[in-house]
N, C-alpha and C positions, 0 to 999 in steps of 0.2 A: 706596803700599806702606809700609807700617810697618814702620821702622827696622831691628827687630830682625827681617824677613823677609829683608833684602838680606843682614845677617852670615852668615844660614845658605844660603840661594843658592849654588848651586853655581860654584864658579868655571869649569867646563867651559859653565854656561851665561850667564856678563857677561863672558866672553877673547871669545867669537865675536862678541857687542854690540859691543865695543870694534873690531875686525877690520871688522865691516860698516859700522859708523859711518864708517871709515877710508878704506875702499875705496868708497865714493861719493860720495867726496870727491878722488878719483883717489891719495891715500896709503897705504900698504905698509902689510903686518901686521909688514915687519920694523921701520918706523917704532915701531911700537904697541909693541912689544916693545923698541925703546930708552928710550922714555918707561917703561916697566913696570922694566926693568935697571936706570935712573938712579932713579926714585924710589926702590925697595924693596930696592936691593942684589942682588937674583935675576940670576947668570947665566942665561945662553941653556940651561945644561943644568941648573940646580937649575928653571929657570920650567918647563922641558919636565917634570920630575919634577911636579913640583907639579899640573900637567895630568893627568897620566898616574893620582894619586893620586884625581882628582877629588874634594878637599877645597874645604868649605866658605870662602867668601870672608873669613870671619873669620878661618880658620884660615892662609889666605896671608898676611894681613897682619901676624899673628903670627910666624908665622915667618920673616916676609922678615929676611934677614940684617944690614939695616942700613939706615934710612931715609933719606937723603942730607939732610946738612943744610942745605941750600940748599932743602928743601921749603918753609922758611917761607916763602920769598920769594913763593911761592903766592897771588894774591889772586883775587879778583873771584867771582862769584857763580854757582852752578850748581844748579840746582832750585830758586831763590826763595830762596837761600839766599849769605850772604854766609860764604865758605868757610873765612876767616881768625878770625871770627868763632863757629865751629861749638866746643862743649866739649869732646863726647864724642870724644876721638883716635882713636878705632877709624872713628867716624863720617868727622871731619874726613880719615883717609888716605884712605878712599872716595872721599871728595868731592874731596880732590886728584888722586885719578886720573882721573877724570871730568871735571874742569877739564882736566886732560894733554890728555886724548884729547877734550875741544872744540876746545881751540884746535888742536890737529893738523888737527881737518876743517876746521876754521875758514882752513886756508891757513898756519897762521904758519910758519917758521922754524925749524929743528930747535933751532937755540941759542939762541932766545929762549923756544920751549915748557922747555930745560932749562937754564933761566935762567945760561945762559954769558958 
């Protein structure tokens, strides 16, 4: 999928990705939603908005309130891609979320997925 198809992607259709990815791995959507709160700043009710608006994936990362800065700590690679590595920041918060929510199914630890 070419870069600029995921910006415009709706975020009502990569929340439920993330949520299934979760749940077949026996972890919560409230899980997915703490990882989603700590990187982007979004409470439980500006993320519910943001839903509710079904705005484009580019357009949540813009507006997330605050990206935590502990995100750098973020490494290792996701779609062939080494994440730390990545230029374009709109890209790389993508791909930080998508590294979140590997290791989530992956088994890890709530405090180590939000590097505590």
């Amino acid at each position: 999928m070419p870069r600029t198809n995921i910006f415009n992607m709706s975020l009502n259709k990569i929340y439920p990705m993330f949520v299934q990815k979760a749940e077949r791995k026996n972890r919560t959507p409230a899980e997915v939603n703490q990882i989603i709160y700590w990187l982007t700043g979004y409470s439980q009710t500006e993320l519910a908005a943001q839903l509710a608006k079904d705005i484009p994936y580019q357009t949540f990362f813009e507006e997330a309130p605050q990206m935590n800065p502990n995100c750098v700590l973020i490494t290792g690679v996701v779609c062939g891609v080494r994440v730390e590595d990545i230029e374009d920041l709109l890209m790389q918060k993508i791909r930080w979320l998508d590294k979140l929510v590997d290791e989530l199914a992956k088994g890890k630890t709530m405090e180590k997925i939000l590097r505590t």
